[in-house]
C-alpha positions as CSV (number, residue, x, y, z in Angstrom):
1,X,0.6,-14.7,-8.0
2,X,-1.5,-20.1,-9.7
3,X,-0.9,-23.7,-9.6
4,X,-4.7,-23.7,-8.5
5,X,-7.1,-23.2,-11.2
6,X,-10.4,-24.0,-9.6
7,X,-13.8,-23.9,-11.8
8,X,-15.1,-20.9,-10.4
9,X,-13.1,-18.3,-7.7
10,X,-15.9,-19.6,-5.2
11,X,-14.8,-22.9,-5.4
12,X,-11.3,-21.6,-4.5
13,X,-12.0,-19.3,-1.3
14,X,-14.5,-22.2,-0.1
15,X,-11.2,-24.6,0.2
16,X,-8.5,-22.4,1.0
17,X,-10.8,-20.3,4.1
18,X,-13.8,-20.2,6.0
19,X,-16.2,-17.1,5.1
20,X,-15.3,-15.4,8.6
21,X,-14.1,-15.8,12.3
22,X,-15.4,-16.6,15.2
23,X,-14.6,-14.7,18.4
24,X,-10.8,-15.9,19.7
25,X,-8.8,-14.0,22.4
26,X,-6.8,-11.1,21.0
27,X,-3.7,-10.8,23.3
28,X,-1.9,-14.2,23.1
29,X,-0.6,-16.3,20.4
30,X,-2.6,-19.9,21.4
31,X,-3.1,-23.1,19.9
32,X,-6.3,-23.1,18.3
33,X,-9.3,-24.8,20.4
34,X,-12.0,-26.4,18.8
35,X,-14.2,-24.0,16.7
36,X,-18.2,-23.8,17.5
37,X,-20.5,-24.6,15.2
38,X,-21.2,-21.3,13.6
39,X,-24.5,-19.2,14.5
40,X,-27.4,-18.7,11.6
41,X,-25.8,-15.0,11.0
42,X,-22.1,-16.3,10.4
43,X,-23.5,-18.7,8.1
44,X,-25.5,-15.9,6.8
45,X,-22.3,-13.7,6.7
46,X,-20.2,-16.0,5.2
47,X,-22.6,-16.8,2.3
48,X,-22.8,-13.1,1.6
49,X,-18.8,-13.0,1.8
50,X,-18.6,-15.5,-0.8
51,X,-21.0,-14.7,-3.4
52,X,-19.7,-10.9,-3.3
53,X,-16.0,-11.6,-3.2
54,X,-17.2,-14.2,-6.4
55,X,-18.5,-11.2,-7.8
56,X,-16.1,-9.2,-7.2
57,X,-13.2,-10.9,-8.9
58,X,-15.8,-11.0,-12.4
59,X,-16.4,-7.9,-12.3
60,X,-12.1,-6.7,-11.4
61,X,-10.3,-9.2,-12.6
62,X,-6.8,-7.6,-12.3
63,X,-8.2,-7.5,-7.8
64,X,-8.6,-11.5,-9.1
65,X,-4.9,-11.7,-10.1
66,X,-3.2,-10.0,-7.3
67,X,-5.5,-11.7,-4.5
68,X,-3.6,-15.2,-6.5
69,X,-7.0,-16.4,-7.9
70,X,-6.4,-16.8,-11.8
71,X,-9.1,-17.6,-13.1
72,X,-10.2,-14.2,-14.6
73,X,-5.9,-14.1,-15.4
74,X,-6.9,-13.5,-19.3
75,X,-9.8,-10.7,-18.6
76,X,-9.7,-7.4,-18.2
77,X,-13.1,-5.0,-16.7
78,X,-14.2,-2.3,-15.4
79,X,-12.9,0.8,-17.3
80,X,-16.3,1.2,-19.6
81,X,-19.0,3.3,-19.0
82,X,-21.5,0.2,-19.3
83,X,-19.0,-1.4,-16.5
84,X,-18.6,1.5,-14.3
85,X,-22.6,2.0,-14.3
86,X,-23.0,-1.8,-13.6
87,X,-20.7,-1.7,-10.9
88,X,-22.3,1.1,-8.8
89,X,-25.6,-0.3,-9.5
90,X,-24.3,-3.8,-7.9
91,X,-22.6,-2.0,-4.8
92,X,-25.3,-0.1,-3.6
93,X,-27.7,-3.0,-4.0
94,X,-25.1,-5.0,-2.0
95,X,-24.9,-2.3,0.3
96,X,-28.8,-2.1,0.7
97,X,-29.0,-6.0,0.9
98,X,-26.1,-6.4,3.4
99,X,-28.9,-5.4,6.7
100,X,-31.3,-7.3,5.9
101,X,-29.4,-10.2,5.4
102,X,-26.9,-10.6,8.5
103,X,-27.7,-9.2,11.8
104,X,-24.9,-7.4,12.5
105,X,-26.4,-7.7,16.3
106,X,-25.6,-10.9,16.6
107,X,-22.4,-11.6,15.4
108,X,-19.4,-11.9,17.8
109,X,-16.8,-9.2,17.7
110,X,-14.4,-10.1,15.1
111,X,-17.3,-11.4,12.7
112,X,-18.5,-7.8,13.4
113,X,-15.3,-6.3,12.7
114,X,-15.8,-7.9,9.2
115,X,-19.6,-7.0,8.7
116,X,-18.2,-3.1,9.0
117,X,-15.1,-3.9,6.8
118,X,-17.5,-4.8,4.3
119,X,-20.1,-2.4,4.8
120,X,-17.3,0.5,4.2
121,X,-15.7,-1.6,1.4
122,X,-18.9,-0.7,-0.7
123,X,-19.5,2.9,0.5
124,X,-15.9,3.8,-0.6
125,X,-16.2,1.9,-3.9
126,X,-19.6,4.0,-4.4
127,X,-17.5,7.4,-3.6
128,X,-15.4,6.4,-5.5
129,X,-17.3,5.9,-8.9
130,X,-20.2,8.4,-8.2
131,X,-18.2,11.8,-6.0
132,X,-14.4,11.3,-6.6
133,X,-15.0,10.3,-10.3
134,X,-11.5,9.2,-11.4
135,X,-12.2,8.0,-14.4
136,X,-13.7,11.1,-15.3
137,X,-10.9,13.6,-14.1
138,X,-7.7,11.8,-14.1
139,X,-6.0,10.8,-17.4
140,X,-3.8,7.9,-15.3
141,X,-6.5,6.0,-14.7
142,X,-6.0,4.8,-17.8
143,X,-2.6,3.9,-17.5
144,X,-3.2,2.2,-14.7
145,X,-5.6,-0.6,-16.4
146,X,-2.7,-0.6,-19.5
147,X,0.4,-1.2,-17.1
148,X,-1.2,-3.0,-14.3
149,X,-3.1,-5.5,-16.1
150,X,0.6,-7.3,-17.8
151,X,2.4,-6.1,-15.1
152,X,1.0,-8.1,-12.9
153,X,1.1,-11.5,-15.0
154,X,5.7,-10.9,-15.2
155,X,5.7,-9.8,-12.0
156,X,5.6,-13.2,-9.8
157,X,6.3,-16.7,-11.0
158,X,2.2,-17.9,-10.4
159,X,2.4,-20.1,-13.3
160,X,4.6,-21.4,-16.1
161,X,5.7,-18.4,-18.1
162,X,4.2,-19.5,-21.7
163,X,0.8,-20.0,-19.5
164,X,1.2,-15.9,-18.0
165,X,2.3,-15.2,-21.2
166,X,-1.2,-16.5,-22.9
167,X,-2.7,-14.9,-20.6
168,X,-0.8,-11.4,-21.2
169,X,-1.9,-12.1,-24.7
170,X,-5.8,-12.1,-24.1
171,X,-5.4,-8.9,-22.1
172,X,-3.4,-6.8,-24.5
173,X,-6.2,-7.7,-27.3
174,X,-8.1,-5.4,-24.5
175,X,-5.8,-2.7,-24.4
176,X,-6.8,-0.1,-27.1
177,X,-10.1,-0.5,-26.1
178,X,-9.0,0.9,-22.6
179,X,-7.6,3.9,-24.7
180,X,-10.2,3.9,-27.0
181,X,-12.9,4.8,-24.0
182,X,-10.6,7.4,-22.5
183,X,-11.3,10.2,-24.2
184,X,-15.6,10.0,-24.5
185,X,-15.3,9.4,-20.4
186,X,-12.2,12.5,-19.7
187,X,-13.7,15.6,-19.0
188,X,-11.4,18.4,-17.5
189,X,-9.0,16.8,-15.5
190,X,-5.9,19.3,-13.6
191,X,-3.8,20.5,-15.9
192,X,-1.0,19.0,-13.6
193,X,-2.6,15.8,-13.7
194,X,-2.3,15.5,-17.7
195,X,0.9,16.8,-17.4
196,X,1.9,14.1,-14.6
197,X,0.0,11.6,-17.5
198,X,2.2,12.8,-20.1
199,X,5.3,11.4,-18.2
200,X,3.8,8.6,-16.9
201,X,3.0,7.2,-20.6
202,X,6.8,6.7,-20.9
203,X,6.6,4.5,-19.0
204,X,3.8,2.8,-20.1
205,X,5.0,2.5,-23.3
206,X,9.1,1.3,-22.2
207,X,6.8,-1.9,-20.3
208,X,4.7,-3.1,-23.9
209,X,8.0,-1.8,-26.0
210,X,10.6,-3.2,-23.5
211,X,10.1,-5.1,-20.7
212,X,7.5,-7.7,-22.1
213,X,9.3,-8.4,-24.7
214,X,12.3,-9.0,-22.4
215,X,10.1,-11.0,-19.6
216,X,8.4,-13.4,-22.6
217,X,12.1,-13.8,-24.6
218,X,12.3,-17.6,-23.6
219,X,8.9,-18.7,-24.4
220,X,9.5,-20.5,-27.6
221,X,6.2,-21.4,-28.6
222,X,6.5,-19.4,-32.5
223,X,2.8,-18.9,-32.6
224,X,2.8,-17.4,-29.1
225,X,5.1,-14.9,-29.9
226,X,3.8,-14.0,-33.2
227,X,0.1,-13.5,-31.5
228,X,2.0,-11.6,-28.8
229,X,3.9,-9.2,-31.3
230,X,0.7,-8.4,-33.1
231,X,-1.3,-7.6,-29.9
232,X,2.0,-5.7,-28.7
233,X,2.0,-3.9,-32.3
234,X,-2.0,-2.4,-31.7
235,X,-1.2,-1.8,-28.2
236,X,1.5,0.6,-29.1
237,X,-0.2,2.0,-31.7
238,X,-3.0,2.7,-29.3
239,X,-0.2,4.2,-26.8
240,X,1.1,6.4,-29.7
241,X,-2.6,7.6,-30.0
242,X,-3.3,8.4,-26.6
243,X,-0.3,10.4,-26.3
244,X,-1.4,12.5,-28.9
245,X,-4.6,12.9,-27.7
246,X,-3.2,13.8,-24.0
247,X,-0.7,16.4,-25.6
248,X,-3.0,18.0,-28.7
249,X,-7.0,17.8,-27.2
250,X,-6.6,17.2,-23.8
251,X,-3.8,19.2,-22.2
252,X,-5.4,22.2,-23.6
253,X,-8.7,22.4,-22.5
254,X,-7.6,20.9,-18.5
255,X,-9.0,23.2,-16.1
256,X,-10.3,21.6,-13.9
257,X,-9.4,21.3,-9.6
258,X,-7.7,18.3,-8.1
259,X,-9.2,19.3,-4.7
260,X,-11.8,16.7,-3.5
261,X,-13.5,18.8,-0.9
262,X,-13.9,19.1,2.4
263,X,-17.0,16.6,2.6
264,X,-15.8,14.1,0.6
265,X,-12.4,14.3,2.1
266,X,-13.9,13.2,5.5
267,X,-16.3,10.4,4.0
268,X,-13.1,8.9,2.0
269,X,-11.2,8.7,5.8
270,X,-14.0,7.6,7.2
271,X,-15.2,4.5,4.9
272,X,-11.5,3.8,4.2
273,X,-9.6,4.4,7.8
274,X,-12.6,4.6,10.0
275,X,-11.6,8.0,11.5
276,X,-14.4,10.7,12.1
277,X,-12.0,13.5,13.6
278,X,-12.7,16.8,12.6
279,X,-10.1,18.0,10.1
280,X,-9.3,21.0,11.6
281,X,-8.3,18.7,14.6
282,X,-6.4,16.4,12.4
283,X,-4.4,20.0,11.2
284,X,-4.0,21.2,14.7
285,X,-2.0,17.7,15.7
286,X,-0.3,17.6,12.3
287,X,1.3,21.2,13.0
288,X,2.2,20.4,16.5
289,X,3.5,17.0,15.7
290,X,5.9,18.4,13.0
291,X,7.0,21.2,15.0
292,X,7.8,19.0,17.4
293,X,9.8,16.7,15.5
294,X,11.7,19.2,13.9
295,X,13.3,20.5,17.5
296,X,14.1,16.8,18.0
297,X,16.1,16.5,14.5
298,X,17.7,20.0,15.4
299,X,18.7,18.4,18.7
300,X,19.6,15.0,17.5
301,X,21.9,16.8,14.6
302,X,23.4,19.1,17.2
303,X,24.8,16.2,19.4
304,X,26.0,14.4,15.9
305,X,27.9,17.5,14.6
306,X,27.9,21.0,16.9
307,X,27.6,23.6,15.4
308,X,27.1,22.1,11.8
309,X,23.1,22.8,9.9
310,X,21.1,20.0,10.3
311,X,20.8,19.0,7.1
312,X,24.3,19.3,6.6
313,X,24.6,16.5,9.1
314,X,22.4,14.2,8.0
315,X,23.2,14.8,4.3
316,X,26.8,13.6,5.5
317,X,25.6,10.8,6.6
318,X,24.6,9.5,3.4
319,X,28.2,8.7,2.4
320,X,28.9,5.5,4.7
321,X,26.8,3.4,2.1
322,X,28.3,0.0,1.0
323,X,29.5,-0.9,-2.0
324,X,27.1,-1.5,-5.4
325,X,28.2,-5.2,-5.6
326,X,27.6,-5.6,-1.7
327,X,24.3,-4.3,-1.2
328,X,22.5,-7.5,-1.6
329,X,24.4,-9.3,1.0
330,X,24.5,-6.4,3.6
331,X,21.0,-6.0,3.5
332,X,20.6,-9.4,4.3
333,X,23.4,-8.9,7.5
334,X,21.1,-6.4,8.4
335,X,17.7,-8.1,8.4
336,X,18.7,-11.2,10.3
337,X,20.7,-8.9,13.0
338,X,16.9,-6.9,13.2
339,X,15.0,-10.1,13.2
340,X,17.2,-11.4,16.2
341,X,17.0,-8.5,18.1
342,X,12.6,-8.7,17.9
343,X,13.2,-12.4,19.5
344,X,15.7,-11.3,22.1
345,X,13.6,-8.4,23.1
346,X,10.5,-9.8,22.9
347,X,9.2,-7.5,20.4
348,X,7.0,-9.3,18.7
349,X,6.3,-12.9,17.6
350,X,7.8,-13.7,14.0
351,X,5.2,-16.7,13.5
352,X,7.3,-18.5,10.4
353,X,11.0,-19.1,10.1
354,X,10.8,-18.5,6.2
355,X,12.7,-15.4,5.6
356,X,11.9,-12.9,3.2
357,X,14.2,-13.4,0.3
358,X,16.5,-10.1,-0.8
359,X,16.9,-9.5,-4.2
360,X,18.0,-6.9,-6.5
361,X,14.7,-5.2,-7.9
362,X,13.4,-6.6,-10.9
363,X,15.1,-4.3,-14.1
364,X,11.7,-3.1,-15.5
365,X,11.1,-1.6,-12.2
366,X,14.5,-0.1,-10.8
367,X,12.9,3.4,-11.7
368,X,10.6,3.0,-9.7
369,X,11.0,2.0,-6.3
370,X,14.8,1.9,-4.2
371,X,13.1,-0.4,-2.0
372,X,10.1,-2.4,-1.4
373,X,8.4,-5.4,-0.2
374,X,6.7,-7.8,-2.9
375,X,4.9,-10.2,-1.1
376,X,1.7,-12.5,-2.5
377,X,-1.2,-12.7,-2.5
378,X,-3.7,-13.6,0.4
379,X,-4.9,-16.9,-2.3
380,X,-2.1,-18.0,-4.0
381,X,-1.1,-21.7,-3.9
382,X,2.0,-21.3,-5.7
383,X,4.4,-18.4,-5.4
384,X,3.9,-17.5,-2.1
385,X,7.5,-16.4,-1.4
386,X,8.0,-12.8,-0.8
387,X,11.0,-10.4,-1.9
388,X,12.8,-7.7,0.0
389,X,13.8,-5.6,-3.4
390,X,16.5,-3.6,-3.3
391,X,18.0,-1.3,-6.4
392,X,21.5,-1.5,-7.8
393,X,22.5,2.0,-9.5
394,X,23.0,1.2,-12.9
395,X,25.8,0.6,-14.3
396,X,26.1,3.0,-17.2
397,X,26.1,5.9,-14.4
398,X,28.6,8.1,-13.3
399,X,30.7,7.6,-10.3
400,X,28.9,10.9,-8.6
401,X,25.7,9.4,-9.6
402,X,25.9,5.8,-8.2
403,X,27.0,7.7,-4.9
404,X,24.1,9.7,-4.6
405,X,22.1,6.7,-5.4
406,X,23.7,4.8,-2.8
407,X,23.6,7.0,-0.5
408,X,19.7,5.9,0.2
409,X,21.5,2.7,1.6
410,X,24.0,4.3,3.6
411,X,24.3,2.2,7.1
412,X,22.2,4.7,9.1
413,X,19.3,4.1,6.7
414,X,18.8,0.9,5.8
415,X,18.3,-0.7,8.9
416,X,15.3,2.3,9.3
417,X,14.2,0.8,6.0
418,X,14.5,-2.9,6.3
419,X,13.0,-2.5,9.7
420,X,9.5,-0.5,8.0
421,X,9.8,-3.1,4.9
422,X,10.6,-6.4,6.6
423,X,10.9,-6.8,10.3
424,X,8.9,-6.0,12.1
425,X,7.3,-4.0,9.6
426,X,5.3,-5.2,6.5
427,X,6.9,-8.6,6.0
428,X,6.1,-9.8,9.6
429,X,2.5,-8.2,9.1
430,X,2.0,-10.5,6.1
431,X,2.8,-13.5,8.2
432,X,0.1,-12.5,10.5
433,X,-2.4,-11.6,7.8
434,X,-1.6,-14.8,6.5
435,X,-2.9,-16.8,9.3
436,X,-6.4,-14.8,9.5
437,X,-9.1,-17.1,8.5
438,X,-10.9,-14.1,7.6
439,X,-11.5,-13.7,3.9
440,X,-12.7,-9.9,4.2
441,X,-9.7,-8.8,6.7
442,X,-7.4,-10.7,4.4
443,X,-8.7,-9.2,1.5
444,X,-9.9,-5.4,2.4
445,X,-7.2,-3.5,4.3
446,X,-6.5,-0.1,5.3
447,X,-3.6,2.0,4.2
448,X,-3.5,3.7,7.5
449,X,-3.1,0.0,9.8
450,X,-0.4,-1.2,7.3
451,X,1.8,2.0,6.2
452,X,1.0,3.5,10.1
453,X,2.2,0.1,11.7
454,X,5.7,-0.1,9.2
455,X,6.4,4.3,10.4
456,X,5.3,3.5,14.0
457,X,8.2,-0.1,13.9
458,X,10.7,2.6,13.0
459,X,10.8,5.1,16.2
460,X,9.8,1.9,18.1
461,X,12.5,-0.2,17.6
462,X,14.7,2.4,18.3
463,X,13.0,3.3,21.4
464,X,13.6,-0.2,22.7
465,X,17.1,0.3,22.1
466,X,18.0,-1.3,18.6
467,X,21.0,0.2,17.6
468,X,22.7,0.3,21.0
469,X,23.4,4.1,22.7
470,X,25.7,6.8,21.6
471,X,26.6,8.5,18.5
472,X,25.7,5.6,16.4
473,X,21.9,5.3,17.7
474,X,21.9,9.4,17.2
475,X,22.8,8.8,13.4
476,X,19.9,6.3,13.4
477,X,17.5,8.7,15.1
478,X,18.4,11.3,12.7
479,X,17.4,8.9,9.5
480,X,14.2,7.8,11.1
481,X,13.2,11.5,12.4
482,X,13.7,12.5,8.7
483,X,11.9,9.9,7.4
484,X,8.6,11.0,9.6
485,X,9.2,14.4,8.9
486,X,8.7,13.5,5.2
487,X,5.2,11.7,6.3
488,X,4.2,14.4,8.5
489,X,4.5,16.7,5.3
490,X,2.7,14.5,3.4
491,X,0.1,14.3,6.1
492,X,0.0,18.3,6.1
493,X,-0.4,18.2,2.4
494,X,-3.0,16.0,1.7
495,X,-5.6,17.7,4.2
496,X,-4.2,21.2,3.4
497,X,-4.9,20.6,-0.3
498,X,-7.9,19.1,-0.5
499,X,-9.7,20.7,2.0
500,X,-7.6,23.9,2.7
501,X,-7.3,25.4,-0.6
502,X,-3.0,25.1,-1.0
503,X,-1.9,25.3,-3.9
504,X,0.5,23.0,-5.9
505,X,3.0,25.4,-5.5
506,X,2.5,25.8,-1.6
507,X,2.8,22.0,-1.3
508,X,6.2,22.0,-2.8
509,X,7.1,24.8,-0.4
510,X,5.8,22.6,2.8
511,X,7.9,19.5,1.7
512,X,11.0,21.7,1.0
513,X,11.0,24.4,4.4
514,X,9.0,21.6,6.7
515,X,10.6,18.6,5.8
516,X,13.6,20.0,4.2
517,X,13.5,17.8,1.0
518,X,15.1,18.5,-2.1
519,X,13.4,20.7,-5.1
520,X,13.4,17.5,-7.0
521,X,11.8,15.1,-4.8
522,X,9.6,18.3,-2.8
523,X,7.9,18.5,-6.1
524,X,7.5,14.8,-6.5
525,X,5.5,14.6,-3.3
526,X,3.4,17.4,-3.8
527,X,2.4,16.2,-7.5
528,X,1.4,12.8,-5.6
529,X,-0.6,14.4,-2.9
530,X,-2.8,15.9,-5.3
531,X,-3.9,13.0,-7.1
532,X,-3.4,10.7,-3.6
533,X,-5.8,12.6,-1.2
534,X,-5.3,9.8,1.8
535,X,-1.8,9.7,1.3
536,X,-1.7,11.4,5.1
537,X,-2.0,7.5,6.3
538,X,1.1,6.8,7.6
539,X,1.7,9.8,10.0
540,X,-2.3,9.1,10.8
541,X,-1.6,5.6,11.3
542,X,1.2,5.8,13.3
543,X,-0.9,8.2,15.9
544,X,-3.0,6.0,16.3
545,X,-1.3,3.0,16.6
546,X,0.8,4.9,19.5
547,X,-2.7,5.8,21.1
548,X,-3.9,2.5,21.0
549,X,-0.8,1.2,22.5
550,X,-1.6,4.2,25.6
551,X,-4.6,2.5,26.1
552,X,-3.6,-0.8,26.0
553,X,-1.4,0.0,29.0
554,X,-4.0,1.0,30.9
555,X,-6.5,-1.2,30.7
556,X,-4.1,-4.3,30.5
557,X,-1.8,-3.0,33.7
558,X,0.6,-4.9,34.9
559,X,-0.7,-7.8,32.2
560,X,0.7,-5.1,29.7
561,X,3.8,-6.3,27.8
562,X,5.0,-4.9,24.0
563,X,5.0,-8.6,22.9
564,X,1.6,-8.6,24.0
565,X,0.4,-5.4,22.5
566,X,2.4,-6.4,19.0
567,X,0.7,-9.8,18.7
568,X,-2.9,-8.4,19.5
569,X,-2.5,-5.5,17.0
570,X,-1.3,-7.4,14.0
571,X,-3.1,-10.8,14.7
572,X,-6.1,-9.1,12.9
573,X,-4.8,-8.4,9.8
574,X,-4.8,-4.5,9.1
575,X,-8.2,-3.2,9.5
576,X,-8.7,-0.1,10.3
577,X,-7.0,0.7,13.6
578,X,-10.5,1.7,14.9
579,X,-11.3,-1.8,14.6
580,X,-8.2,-3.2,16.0
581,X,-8.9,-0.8,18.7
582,X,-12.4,-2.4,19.0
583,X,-11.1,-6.3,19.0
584,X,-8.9,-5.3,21.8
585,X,-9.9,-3.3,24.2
586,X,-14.1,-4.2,23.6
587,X,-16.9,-2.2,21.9
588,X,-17.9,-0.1,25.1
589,X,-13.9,1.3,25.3
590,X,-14.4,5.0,25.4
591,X,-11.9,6.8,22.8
592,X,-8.8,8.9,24.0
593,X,-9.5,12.3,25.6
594,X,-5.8,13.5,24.1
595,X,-7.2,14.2,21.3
């Protein structure tokens, strides 16, 4: 994610956007008119945005390297005590500060939409470091800073390589110090979560043993390498000696609950989604919702096959899948017949005619992802492209093996896929964020607007007839029905065991008899739910997106078209949709009754 290398990360948000909006209409893509001057509290709010977000990228310099500012590329912050103290200090002065500095009162709508991004950016930071505790209870934390701090400097072409490698360089001479405070700060953690740490260090240690070495091969600069063999030398010693200290001290003495409580449970979805709803009336919905869309699969698989189990059917399905060597190019068949349809219909405006380019997913993380969008960051000035990944099975597999693996791309599922990932799901999202002026809503998202708006682009493009009728739109029904099954189990899971008392063990049964998942990848889910509290945002997203789009119709009338509804929603980057819901339809617009 850096061709610019500006004095100070101020310097470079000052040229490449203004602080914050002024009010535009929401509905309909325009030519821009000529911008007022700004009142005294945007100018107000915009100073405030740019000395925090200056701040900011100090104090986290990996946030610095994945927003595409590189200055801070060779630093790496924020996992010492002294830090983590320093840190909550600075947010809740912020916080205090933030009132008495703007008046929220008089800001128009969308700079007010950014006042309360902000203000809920610090108070879940603050949570975060003083209720949820992280660092405290969960031994990946850790992990985290080791993997994503290199990670991020191999995984997009920002700069010359012998410049990211440099870079890389400076930050492993950081590394065993991250290890090195681990263990003072660990206090009792889940056993399942220094179990699930005790796997993840594989892979921690394959990136500083393996991959680096592979991504850095063609520097040739010798001194460069030798600096980066000895820093990757006392980085794997200091691997070797954390997993030790995970498997001998730690392991044995974890005892402690992964459940965050009901409290902080509903302060964490409302600083981070801005949703206040009770969470027994997020349950009640949750358990209607999936019943419901478990009689649709039944029904869906009974016109597909009579008389066959459901599963049965759609496991069946999985075999139409291309071959290895052709799943590059029918993925990209399939994204420009989905991105046509959008303009035919009149989905939604694609604003750029740059496609997202489909590759094969990077080697040092095919284990990791089957598919995914890797797109850049909201300031970076030089690799701005973004990749559709998709894995190849390996090659050293068996022939049963690649099957199974391809059977994830079988022609029923990837166009549900590419239509979440790409269009019109988080690619054509990024090409809307991209043209925010808004800092803050380019920056601060919410996982419940961006994964809620890629599930909701799945049944919606299907009901608006992608795929054509018959028994070939059934087959895609039954792939995106099982998909949101899988989300609404999530959904389930995540309230049910942080506020609901479930059990790990429960949570594997849920995923398995709910959502009829595998052993294998039931347990996987249920492991991530319990360190991944919020990870209920898609099925939560997707609800209210669909509300919102109720509404919409309603108070637009016959003015109401999907286009129109498309371009408003994702035109403000992905804010929480209670903010979207705000920009659109006007402070004063009373919430749904349906609730």
């Amino acid at each position: 994610m850096n061709a610019l290398r500006p004095t100070s990360v101020l310097a470079a948000l000052l040229l490449l956007s203004p602080g914050c909006t002024t009010s535009r209409p929401a509905a309909r893509v325009e030519s821009p008119a000529v911008t007022p001057a700004p009142s005294s509290a945007q100018v107000a709010l915009r100073a405030f945005v740019d000395a925090h977000l200056e701040e900011h990228f100090r104090r986290s310099p990996m946030s610095a390297t994945y927003a595409g500012l590189h200055a801070h590329d060779g630093e790496l912050r924020g996992f010492r005590p002294e830090e983590r103290a320093s840190d909550l200090t600075y947010l809740k002065a912020r916080l205090a500060a933030l009132p008495s500095v703007v008046d929220r009162a008089a800001l128009p709508p969308e700079d007010r939409a950014d006042y309360d991004i902000l203000e809920n950016h610090f108070r879940a930071r603050i949570l975060e470091l003083e209720v949820v505790r992280s660092w405290e209870r969960n031994p990946n934390a850790y992990l985290g800073f080791a993997s994503g701090s290199v990670f991020q400097l191999i995984n997009r072409d920002f700069a010359p390589l012998e410049d990211r490698m440099r870079s890389a360089v400076k930050r492993m001479a950081v590394v065993p110090e991250v290890f090195a405070a681990a263990p003072a700060s660990l206090q009792n953690p889940p056993k399942l979560w220094t179990e699930i740490a005790l796997e993840q260090v594989k892979g921690t240690r394959a990136l500083y043993a393996q991959t680096l070495p592979q991504a850095f091969a063609p520097v040739k600069d010798a001194a460069l390498q030798e600096a980066f063999q000895r820093e990757q030398a006392r980085c794997l010693e200091a691997i070797d000696g954390y997993i030790r200290f995970l498997k001998d001290d730690l392991l044995p003495r974890s005892n402690g609950d992964f459940a965050i409580g009901e409290e902080t449970y509903r302060q964490k979805l409302q600083y981070e989604e801005g949703v206040t709803e009770s969470i027994d009336s997020l349950l009640a919905w949750g358990r209607s919702e999936m019943k419901r869309t478990q009689e649709q699969f039944r029904e869906v698989a009974g016109r597909i096959a009579p008389g066959k189990a459901p599963m049965d059917v759609y496991r069946e399905l999985g075999r139409e899948h291309p071959a290895p060597a052709e799943l590059v190019a029918t993925t990209e068949a399939t994204l420009e017949e989905i991105r046509q349809f959008l303009i035919d219909r009149r989905i939604i405006t694609v604003p750029s005619e740059v496609r997202a380019k489909v590759a094969e997913t990077p080697a040092f993380s095919r284990a990791l992802s089957f598919a995914s969008m890797s797109t850049a960051g909201p300031f970076e000035a030089k690799a701005t492209e973004a990749y559709y990944y998709v894995t190849p099975p390996d090659p050293a597999w068996s022939a049963e093996q690649t099957a199974q693996h391809m059977s994830f791309y079988n022609r029923y599922a990837l166009p549900i896929v590419s239509i979440h990932e790409a269009y019109p799901g988080h690619y054509v999202q990024f090409l809307w964020t991209n043209r925010i002026p808004s800092k803050v809503r380019r920056l601060f998202g919410s996982g419940s607007f961006s994964e809620g708006w890629g599930l909701y682009t799945e049944q919606m493009m299907l009901d608006e007839g992608y795929g054509g009728t018959g028994p070939q739109v059934d087959r895609l029904r039954l792939n995106q029905l099982a998909l949101y099954l899988q989300r609404l189990a999530r959904y389930m899971a995540g309230l049910s065991l942080h506020t609901r008392g479930m059990t790990y063990a429960q949570a594997v049964r849920l995923f398995e008899e709910e959502a009829y998942m595998t052993r294998i990848n039931a347990e996987r889910e249920a492991r991530r739910g319990t360190s991944d509290p919020t990870y209920l945002v898609y099925a939560l997203g997707k609800k209210m997106l669909m509300e919102l789009r109720e509404e919409a119709k309603v108070k637009w009338g016959k003015d109401f078209s999907l286009q129109r509804f498309h371009d408003a929603v994702v035109s403000h980057g992905y804010p929480p949709v209670p903010i979207v819901r705000q920009l659109l339809l006007g402070e004063d617009a009373a919430p749904p009754t349906s609730r």
